[in-house]
C-alpha positions in Angstrom: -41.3 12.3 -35.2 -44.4 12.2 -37.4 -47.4 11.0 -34.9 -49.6 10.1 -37.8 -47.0 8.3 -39.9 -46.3 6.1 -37.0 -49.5 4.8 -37.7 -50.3 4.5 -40.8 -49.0 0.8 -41.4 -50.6 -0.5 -38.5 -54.1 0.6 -39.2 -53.3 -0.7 -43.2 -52.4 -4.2 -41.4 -55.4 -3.6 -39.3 -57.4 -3.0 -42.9 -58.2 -6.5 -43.7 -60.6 -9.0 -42.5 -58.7 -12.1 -42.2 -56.2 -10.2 -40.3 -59.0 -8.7 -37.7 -60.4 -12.0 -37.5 -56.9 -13.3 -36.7 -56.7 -10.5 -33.6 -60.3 -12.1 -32.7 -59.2 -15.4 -32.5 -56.9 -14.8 -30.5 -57.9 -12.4 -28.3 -59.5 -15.8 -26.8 -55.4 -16.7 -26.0 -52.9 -18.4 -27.5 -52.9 -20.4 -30.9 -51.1 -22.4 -33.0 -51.0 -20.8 -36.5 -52.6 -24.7 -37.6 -55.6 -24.0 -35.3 -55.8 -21.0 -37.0 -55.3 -21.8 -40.3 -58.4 -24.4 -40.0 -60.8 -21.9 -38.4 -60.2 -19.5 -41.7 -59.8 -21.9 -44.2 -56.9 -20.5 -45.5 -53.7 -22.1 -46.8 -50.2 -21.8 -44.9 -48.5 -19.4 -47.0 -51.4 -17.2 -46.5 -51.8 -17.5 -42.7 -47.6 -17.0 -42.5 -48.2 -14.0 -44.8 -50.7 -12.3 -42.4 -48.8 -13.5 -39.5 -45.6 -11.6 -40.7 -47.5 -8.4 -41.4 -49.5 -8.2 -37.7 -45.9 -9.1 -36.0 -44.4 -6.7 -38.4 -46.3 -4.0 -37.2 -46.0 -5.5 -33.7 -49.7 -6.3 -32.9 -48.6 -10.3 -32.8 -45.5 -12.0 -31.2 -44.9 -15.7 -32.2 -42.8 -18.5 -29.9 -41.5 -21.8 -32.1 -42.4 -24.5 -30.4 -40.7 -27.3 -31.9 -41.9 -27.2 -35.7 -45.0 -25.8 -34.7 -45.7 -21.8 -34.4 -47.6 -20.3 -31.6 -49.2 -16.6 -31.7 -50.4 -14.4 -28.9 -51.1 -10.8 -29.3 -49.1 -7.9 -27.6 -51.0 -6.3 -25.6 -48.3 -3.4 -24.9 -48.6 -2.8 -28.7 -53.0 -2.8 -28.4 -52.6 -0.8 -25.6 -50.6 1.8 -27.2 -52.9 1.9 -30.2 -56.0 2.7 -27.9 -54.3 4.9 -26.3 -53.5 6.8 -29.4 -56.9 6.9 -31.1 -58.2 7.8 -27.4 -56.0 11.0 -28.1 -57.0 12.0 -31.3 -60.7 11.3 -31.1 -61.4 13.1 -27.4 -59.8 15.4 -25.2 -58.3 12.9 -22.8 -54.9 13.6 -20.9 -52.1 13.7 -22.6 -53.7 15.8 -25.8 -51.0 18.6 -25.1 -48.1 16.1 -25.9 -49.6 16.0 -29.6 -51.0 19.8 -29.8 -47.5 20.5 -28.9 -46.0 19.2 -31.9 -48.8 20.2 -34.3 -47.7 22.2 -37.6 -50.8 24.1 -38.2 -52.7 26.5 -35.8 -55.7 24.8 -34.9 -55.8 23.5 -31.5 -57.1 20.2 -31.8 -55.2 19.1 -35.2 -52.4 16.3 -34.2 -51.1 16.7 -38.2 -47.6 17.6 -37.6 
């Protein structure tokens, strides 16, 4: 397993401002993707398509409601994404799991 590759296509979902003001809005709870959709200004096709890239990377989970579409994050998934920045940016617990599995002899490189 390649800790950094893990990664990589969440933080390029994270890389774009609709989709970070998307986590914003609904880090205030639950939306319908036509709530959000106003609030941006965007058209449908591009809220789905931002939609299907945070759930894709599992930030976002969705529950059909009738014909309407309602979006909450995962906060397992956000959780788990702290978590790992925490352990690459400081020398919280857990460092040792990913120093364990590091390719190159430096002690804090995660790079594996």
């Amino acid at each position: 397993m390649n800790v950094v590759k893990d990664y990589v296509e969440l933080f390029k979902a994270l890389s774009d401002e609709n989709r970070l003001k998307i986590l914003c809005m609904l880090a205030c709870g639950e939306l319908c993707a036509c709530d959000i959709q106003d609030s941006l200004e965007l058209t449908q096709p591009t809220i789905s398509h931002h939609m299907k890239i945070l759930q894709q990377v599992g930030l976002i989970e969705v529950e059909k409601r009738g014909k309407w579409a309602f979006y909450s994050i995962r906060q397992d998934q956000v959780d788990q994404l702290c978590d790992f920045i925490k352990s690459v940016t400081s020398e919280a617990p857990g460092k040792e799991e990913f120093r364990n599995r590091c390719s190159c002899s430096r002690s804090r490189c995660i790079c594996d």
